[in-house]
Backbone bond lengths (Angstrom), bond angles and torsions (degrees), N, CA, C in turn:
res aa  C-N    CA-C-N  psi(-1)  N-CA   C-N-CA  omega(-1)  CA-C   N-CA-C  phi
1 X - - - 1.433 - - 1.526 108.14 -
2 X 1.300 119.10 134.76 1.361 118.13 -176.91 1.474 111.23 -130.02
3 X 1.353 133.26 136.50 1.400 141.16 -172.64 1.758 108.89 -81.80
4 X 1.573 100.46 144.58 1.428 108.10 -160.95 1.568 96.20 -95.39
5 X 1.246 112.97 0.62 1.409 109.31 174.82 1.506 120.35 -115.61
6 X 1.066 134.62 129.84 1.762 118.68 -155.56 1.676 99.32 -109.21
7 X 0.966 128.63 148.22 1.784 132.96 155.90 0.724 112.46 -77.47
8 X 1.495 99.40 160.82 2.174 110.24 -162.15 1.605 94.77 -76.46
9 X 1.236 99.66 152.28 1.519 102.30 -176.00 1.804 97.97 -111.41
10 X 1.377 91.04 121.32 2.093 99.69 171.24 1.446 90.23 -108.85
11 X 1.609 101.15 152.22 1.118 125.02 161.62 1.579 92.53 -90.90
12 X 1.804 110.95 142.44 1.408 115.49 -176.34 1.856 81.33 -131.83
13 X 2.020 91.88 149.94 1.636 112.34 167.21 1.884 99.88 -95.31
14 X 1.272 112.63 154.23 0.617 109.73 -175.60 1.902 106.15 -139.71
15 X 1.289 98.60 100.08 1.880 101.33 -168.19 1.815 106.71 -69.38
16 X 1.023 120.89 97.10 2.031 125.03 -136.98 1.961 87.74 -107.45
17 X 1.247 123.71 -23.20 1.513 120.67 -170.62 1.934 111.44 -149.20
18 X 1.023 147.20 139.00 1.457 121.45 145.56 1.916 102.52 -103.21
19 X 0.767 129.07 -162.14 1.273 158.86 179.67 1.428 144.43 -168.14
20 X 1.280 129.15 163.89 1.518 125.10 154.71 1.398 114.35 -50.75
21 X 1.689 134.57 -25.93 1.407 128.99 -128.96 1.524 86.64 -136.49
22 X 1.203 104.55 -23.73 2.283 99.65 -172.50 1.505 91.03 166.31
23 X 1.506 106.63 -163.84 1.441 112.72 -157.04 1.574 87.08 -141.31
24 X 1.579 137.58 170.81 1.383 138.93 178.18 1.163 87.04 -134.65
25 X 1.423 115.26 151.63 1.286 165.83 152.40 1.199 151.77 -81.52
26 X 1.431 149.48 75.77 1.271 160.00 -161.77 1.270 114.51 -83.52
27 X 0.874 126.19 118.34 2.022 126.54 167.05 1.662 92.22 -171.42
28 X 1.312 80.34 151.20 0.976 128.94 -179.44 1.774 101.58 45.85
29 X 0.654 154.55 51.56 1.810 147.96 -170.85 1.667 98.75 71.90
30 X 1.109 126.16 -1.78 1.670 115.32 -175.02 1.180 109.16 -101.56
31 X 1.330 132.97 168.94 1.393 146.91 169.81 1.633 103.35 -109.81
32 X 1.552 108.56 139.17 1.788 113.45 170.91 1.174 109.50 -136.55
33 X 1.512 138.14 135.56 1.142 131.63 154.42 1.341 143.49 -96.40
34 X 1.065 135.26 121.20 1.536 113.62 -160.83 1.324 105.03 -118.65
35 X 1.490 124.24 113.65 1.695 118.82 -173.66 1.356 92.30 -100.64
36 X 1.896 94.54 147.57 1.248 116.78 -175.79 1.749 110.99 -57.03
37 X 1.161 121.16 -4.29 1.493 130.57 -173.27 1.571 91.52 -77.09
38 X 1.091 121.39 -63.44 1.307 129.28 -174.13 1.565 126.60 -64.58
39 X 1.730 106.70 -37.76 1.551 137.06 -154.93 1.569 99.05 -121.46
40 X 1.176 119.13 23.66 1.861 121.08 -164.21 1.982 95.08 -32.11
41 X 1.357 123.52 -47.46 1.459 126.92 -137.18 1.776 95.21 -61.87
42 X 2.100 108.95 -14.63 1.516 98.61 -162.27 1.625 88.14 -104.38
43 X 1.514 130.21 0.62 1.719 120.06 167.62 1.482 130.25 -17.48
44 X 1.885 92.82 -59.98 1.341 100.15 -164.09 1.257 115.67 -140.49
45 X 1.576 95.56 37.02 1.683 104.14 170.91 1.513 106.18 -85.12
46 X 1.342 124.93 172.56 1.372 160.24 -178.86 1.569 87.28 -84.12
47 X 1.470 107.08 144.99 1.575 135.56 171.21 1.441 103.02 -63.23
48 X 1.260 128.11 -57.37 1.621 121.69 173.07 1.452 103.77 -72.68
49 X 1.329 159.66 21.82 1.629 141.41 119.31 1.454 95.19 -70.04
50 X 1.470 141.69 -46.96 1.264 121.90 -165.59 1.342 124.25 -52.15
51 X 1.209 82.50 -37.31 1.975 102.91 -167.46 1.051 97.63 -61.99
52 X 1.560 125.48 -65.32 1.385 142.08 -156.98 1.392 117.70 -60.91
53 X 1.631 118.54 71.09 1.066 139.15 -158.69 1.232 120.13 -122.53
54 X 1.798 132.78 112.63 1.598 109.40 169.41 1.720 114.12 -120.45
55 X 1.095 89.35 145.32 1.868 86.54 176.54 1.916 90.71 -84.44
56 X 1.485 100.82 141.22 0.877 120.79 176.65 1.833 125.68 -104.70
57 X 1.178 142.19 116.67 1.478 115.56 -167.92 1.440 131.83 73.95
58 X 1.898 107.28 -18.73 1.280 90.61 -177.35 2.156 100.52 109.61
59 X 1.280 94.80 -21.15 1.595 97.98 -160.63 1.257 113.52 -161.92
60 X 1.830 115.63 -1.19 1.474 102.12 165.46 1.821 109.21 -128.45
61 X 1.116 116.55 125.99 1.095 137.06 140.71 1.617 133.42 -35.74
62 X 1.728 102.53 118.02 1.797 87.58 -154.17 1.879 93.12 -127.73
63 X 0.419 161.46 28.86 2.077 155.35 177.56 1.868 107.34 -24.07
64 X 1.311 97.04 73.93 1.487 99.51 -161.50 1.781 108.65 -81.96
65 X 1.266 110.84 7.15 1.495 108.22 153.24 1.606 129.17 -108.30
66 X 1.013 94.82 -10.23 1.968 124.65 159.91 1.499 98.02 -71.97
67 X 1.278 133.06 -50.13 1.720 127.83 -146.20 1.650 109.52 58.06
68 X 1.236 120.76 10.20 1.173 112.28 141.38 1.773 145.06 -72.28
69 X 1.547 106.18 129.06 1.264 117.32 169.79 1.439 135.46 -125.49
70 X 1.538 105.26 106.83 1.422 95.24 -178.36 1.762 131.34 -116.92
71 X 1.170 142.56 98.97 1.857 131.36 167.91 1.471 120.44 -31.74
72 X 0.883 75.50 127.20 2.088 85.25 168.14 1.534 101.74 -30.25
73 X 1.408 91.08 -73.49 1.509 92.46 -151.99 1.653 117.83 -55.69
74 X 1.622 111.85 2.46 1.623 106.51 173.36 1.829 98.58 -93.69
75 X 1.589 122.80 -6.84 1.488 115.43 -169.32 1.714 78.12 -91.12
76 X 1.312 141.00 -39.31 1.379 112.15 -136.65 2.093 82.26 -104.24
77 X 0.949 134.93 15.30 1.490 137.06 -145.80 1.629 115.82 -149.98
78 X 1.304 112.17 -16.01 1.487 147.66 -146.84 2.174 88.68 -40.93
79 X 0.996 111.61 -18.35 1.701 117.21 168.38 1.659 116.84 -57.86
80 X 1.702 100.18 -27.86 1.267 101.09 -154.50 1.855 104.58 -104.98
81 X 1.815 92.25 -25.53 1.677 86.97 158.52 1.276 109.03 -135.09
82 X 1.141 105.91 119.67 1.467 123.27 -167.65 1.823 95.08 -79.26
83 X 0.937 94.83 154.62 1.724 97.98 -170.88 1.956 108.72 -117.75
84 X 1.252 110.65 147.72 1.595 102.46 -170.19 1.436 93.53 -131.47
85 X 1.560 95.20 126.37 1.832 83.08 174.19 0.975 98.69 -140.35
86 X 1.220 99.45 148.79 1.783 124.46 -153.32 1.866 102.82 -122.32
87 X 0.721 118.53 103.48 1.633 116.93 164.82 1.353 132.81 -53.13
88 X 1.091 133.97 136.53 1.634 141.60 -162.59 1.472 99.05 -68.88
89 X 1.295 128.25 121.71 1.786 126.64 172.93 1.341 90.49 -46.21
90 X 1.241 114.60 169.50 1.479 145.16 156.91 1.380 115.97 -98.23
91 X 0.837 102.77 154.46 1.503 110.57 -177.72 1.444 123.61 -90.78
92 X 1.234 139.81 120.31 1.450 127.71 -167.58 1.498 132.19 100.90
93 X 1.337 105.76 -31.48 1.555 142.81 172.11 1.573 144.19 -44.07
């Protein structure tokens, strides 16, 4: 039996592992990994910035207490945007 009325369909993230080495990723039926080698900004965040995650569109990635933003297509492609990360000066230094 199938209903003639359908529910809104969300795409949900799903934060599935953390680690010493990176954190995993769930959407959509896929698995992602992002090691802190690559992803430094999620090293030495707090478990509630990790969590605090929305897929956006279907395809963007939002950590809106991080100010991180990332697209699929740079996790599954990561050749094609090379990522530059720059560290916050210190103060005094």
């Amino acid at each position: 039996m199938t209903s003639s009325t359908l529910g809104k369909i969300t795409s949900e993230v799903e934060i599935s592992n953390i680690s010493s080495h990176g954190l995993w990723l769930f959407i959509n039926e896929k698995e992602y990994f992002l090691s802190y080698n690559q992803y430094p900004w999620f090293k030495n965040a707090t478990l509630n910035n990790i969590f605090d995650v929305k897929l956006l569109h279907g395809h963007h990635l939002h950590w809106p207490q991080l100010d991180v933003d990332l697209e699929l297509k740079s996790i599954n492609n990561p050749e094609n945007y090379p990522l530059i990360y720059q560290s916050e000066p210190s103060g005094g230094h």
